[in-house]
N, C-alpha and C positions, 0 to 999 in steps of 0.2 A: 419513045420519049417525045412530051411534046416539046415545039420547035421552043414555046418559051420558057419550059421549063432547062432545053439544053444551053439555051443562051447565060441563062440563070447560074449553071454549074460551070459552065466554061470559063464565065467572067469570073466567078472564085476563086477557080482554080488558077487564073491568071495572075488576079491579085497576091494571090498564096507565093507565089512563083516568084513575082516581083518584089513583094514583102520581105519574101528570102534575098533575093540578092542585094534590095538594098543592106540588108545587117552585114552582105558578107563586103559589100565595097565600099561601106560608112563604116568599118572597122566596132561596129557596134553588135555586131551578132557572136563570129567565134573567133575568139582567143588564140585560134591556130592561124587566123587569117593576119592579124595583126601581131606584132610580140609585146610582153609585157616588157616595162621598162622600171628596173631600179638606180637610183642617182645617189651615190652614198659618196657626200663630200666632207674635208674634215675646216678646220680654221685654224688659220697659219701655218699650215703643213709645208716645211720645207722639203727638198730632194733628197738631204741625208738623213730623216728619219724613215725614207722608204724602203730599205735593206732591214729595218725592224720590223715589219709589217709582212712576218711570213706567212702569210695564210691569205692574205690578198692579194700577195703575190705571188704562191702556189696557183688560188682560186680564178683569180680573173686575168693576171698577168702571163703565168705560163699559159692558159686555157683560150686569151683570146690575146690583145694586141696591149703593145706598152708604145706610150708616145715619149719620144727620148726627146723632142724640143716644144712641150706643149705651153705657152704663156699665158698671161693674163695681161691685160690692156689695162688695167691698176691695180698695184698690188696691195692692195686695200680691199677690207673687208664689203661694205656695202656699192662702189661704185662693181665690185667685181662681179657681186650677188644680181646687180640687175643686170649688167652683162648676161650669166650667164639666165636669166629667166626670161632678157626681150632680144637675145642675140646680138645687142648695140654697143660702141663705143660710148663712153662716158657724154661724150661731149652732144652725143643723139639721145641718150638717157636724162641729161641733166643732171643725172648726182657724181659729184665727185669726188664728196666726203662722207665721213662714216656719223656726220651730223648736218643739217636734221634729219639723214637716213631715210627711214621708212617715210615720217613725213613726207617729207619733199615727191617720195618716191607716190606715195599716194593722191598728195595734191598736182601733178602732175598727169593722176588718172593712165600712172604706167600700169597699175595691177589690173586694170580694162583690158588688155591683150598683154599673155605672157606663153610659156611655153604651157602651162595650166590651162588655160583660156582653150589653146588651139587643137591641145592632146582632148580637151574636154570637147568641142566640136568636129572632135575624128572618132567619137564613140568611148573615149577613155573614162574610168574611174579614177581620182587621182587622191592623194594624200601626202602631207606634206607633215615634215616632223623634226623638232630638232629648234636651232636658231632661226630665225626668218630675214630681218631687215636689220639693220641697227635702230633701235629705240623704238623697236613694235612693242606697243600700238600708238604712239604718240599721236594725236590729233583727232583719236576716234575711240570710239567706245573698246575699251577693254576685252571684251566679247567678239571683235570685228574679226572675219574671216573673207580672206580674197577672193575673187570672181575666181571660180573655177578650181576650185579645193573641196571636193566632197567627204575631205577627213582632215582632220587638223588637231592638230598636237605640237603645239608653238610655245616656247619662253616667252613670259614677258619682262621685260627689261626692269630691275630695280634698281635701287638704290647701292645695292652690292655689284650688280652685274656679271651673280656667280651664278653658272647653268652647272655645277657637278654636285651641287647639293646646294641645299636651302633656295629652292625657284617655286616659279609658278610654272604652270603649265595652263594655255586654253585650250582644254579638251573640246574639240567640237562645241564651243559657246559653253563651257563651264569650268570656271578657274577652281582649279584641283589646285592647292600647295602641298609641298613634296621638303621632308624636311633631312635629315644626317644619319636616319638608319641606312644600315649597310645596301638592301635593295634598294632604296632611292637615289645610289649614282646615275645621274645624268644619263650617262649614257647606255644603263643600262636598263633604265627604263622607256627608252627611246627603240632598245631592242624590242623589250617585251611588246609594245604597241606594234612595230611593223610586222612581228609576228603573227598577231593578232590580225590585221589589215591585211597580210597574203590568206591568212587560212581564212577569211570572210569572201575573199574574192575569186579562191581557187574553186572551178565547177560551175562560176558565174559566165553567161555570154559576154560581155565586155572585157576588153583588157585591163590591164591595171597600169598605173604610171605613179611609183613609192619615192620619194624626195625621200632624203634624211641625211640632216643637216647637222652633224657633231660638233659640240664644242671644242674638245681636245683638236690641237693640244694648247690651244688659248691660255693664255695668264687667268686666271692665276695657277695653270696646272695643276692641276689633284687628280690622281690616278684613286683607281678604284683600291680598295684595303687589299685586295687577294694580290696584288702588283707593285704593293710598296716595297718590297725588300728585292726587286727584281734587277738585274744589272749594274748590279753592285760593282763599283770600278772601271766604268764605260768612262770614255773620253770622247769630246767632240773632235770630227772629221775634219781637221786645219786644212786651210788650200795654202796658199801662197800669201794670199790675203789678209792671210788673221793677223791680227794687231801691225797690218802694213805701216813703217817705221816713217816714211816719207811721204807724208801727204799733203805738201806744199803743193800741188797741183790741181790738186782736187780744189771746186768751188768754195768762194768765201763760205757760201750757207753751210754746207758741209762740214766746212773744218768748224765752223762753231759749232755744229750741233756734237762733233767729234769730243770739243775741247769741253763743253759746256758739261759733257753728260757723263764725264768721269771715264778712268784707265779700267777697260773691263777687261779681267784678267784670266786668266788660263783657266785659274778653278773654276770661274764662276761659269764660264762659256761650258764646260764638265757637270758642273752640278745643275744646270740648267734643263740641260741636254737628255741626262738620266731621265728627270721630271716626263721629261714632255716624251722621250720615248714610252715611259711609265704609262700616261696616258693611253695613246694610241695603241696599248694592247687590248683594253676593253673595247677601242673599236674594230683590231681583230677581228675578234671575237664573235663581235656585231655581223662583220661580214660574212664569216663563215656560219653561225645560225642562219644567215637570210640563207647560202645558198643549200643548204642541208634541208632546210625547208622547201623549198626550190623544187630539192632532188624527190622527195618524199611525195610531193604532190602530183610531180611529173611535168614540171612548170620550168623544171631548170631550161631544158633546150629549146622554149620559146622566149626566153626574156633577156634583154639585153641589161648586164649591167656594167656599171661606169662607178668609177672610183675617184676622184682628184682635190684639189683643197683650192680653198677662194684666195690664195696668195701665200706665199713663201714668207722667210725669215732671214733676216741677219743675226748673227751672234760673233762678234767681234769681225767681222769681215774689216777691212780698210779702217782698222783700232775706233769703228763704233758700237756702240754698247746694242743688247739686245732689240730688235724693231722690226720695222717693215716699211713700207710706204716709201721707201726710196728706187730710182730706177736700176737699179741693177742685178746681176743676175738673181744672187741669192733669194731676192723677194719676189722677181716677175717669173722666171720658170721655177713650176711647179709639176708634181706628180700628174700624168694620165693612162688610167686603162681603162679596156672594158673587153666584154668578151659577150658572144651571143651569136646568135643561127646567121652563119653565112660566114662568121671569122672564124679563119684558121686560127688553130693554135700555136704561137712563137712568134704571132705576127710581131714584128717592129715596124713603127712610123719616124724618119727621122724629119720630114718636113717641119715646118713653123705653123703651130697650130695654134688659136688662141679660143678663148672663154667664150669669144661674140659668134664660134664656131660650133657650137655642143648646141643650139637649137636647130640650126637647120640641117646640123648633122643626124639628129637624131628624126626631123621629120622626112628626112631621106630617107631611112632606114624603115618605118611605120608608114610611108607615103602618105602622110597628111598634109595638108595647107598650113602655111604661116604668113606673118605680114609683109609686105614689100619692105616696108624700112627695115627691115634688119642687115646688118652690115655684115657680118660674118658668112660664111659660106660651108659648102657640105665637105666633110671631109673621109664622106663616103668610098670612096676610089682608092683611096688606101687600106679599106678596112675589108672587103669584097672583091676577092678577085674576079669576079665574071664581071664587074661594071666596062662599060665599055668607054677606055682611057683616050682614044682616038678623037671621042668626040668631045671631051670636056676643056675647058679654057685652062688657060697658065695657072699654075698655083703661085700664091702672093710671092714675093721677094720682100716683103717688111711689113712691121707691125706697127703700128701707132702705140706708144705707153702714155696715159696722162694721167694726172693725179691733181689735186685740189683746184681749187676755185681760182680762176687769175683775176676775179674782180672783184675777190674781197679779202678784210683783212684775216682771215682766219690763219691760225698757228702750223696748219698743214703747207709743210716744203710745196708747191705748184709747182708744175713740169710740164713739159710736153717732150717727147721725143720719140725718134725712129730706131727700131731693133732690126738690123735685115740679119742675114745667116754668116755675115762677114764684119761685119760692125754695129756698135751705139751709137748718137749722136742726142744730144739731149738739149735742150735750152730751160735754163730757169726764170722765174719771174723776174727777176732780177738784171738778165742779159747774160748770166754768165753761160760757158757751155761749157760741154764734155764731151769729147770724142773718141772712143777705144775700139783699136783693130782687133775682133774677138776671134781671128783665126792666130794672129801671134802675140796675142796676150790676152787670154782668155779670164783671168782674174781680175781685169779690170785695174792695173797698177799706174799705167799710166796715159795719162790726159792728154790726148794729141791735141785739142780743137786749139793753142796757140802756136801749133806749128801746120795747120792748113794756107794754103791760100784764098785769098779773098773770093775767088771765084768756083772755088769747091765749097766754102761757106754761104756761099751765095744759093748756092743749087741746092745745097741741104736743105737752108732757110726756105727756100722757095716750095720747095718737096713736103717739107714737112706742113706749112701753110695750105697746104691742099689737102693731106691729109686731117690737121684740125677742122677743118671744113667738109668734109665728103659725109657723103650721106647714103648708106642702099649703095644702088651700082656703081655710084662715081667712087665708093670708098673702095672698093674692089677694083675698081682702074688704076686710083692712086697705090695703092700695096704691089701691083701688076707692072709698076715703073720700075724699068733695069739699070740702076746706078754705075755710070761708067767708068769708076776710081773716083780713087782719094789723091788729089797734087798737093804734097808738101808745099812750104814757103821754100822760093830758090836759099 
């Protein structure tokens, strides 16, 4: 051979060689290098409708890990949603209502880098299905589709704001209406697409990354026809809490909205409760087609999936009528599993985990890049026994919860406050606060913050001021502060 012709072949076969290993460490080549990831979350999913949801707790829960303290940093639908899409606290996201929602969320150029964006520049294919923002597409063409979605199957918001029949959908830049025959529920055609999106992507070199985004069990609940006569005579799970008779301690705001919004009673909390279980069996459903699908293709024990909802519920807790948006437990913990290559089966997580955590947990797990400002951190070390636990820093001792706007007037309660794994402390716009010891009174009955001292009020105040503040690393120093008691007033 001549000398130029072997130089000629060498360097070929170099590039070939290179060519390959780039696909295999950009996660862009084989699907066995990287795992596929499904993200199946519901809206307003509280903790006691997850004993209904047998088959995604057969599926994902027995099969990989259940988080017994996982929260959300607002228990609100849109500030939760960018949470969990940029890893950020509210107050680094800027949305902390569920209006202007998506706007806000867009004019802010948050859809420029989200967890779509960075799975999209680690070699991912991704598709996103279901609800998206509060009030998408407001601000932008009808048709618009976010940086870094190469499938899209989105509601758009109408005048009704019903996703279980009569919606739109933007199929990939083409508004499909979807009207009250029996296959046009919601959520089951939300299935049929993701089905469609695995069996396209299964055999392809790239991974896949499948959002789906359930409306259930959202008001106005409507379950699918095959599930309306289902748990006939079910009662809602009472704590201690329910229709709590003495609520003189609780914050002026509070007791108004208590008194304002009417005596919600035992049936209604029962007749509610059926509804929205009613619901979540078509998402079931949902989930066990994906993983049958999964199984079928051979895809099951590469893909990680994850289960959880954008925020909880109250239904009579502390005698207020059905909602959300308030800090306390019922709306801020919420359901989490997932299960996937590397988690044991039965795993339990009892740590404090929150929403701004599911992005860098997840590019833990697929070793991809994400952005510095994300506040959240990996919560890989619990989910992977071989990680090596020696070397990783303190897991948080508290969470940050905030909720609306403090510098305007809008009709959403405003909050700020600290959740650690032994108490709340809360402050409203207003000045008033709330302070409950949630190892001896876990129902949240009664309000210590007028029985503190000035100099335990003092440190809360001061604590929690660092945390409305923190940004990236310093929010993860501020969570990493060890509270050294609570001193009563002598």
């Amino acid at each position: 051979m001549k000398k130029k012709q072997f130089w000629f072949v060498a360097g070929t076969v170099l590039l070939l060689v290179l060519g390959g290993l780039y696909f295999v460490f950009q996660g862009s080549g084989n699907s066995a290098v990287r795992p596929n990831i499904i993200f199946v979350f519901a809206d307003d999913m509280d903790m006691k409708l997850l004993p209904y949801m047998e088959q995604v707790n057969a599926l994902i829960g027995q099969q990989g890990a259940v988080f017994n303290n996982y929260f959300v940093t607002a228990p609100t639908c849109c500030p939760s949603r960018s949470s969990i899409l940029r890893g950020q606290y509210p107050h680094n996201s800027g949305i902390f209502e569920n209006s202007p929602g998506f706007e806000e969320f867009y004019e802010k150029g948050n859809d420029e880098e989200t967890l779509a964006t960075w799975l999209e520049a680690a070699g991912y294919r991704n598709s996103y299905m279901g609800k998206y923002l509060n009030l998408y597409p407001a601000g932008v063409k009808r048709t618009y589709i976010p940086p870094g979605w190469d499938d899209w199957h989105v509601f758009l918001y109408g005048p009704s704001d019903n996703f279980y029949y009569s919606y739109t959908l933007n199929e990939n830049g083409r508004l499909v209406r979807y009207g009250k025959k029996v296959e046009e529920y919601g959520t089951d055609v939300l299935k049929e697409r993701a089905l469609e999106f695995i069996d396209k992507r299964v055999g392809k070199r790239a991974p896949f990354f499948l959002m789906i985004s359930v409306y259930a069990p959202h008001g106005p609940t409507i379950s699918a026809q095959r599930h309306a006569s289902l748990f006939e005579g079910i009662e809602y799970p009472q704590t201690e809490s329910f229709q709590e008779a003495d609520y003189s301690d609780k914050p002026e705001l509070i007791r108004t909205l208590i008194e304002t919004s009417g005596i919600y009673e035992e049936q209604d909390a029962n007749r509610l409760f059926r509804r929205r279980v009613q619901t979540m069996q078509a998402v079931d459903e949902l989930v066990a087609a994906l993983v049958q699908r999964l199984d079928e293709s051979g895809e099951l024990e590469n893909t990680y999936i994850i289960f959880t909802s954008d925020n909880g519920f109250h239904m009579g807790e502390h005698s207020l009528s059905s909602g959300k948006m308030l800090p306390y437990e019922e709306d801020i913990r919420v359901p989490l599993l997932m299960r996937g290559p590397g988690i044991e089966p039965g795993t339990t997580v009892d740590a404090m985990v929150a929403n701004i955590d599911l992005a860098p947990t997840l590019a833990d797990l697929v070793d991809m890049k994400i952005a510095d400002f994300v506040d959240g951190r990996s919560a890989v070390r619990f989910l992977l026994p071989q990680t090596d636990q020696a070397n990783e820093t303190a897991w948080r001792n508290a969470l940050l919860i905030e909720t609306g706007n403090l510098d305007s007037d809008s009709l959403v309660i405003a909050y700020r406050g600290i959740r650690t794994t032994t108490f709340s402390y809360v402050e409203y716009e207003n000045g008033e606060l709330e302070f409950y010891d949630l190892v001896n009174d876990p129902y949240q009955m009664e309000n210590l913050a007028s029985k503190l001292d000035e100099q335990t009020l003092s440190a809360l105040h001061t604590w929690l001021e660092e945390l409305k503040a923190c940004q990236g690393d310093t929010c993860r120093q501020a969570e990493n502060v060890l509270f050294e008691g609570v001193t009563p007033k002598p």
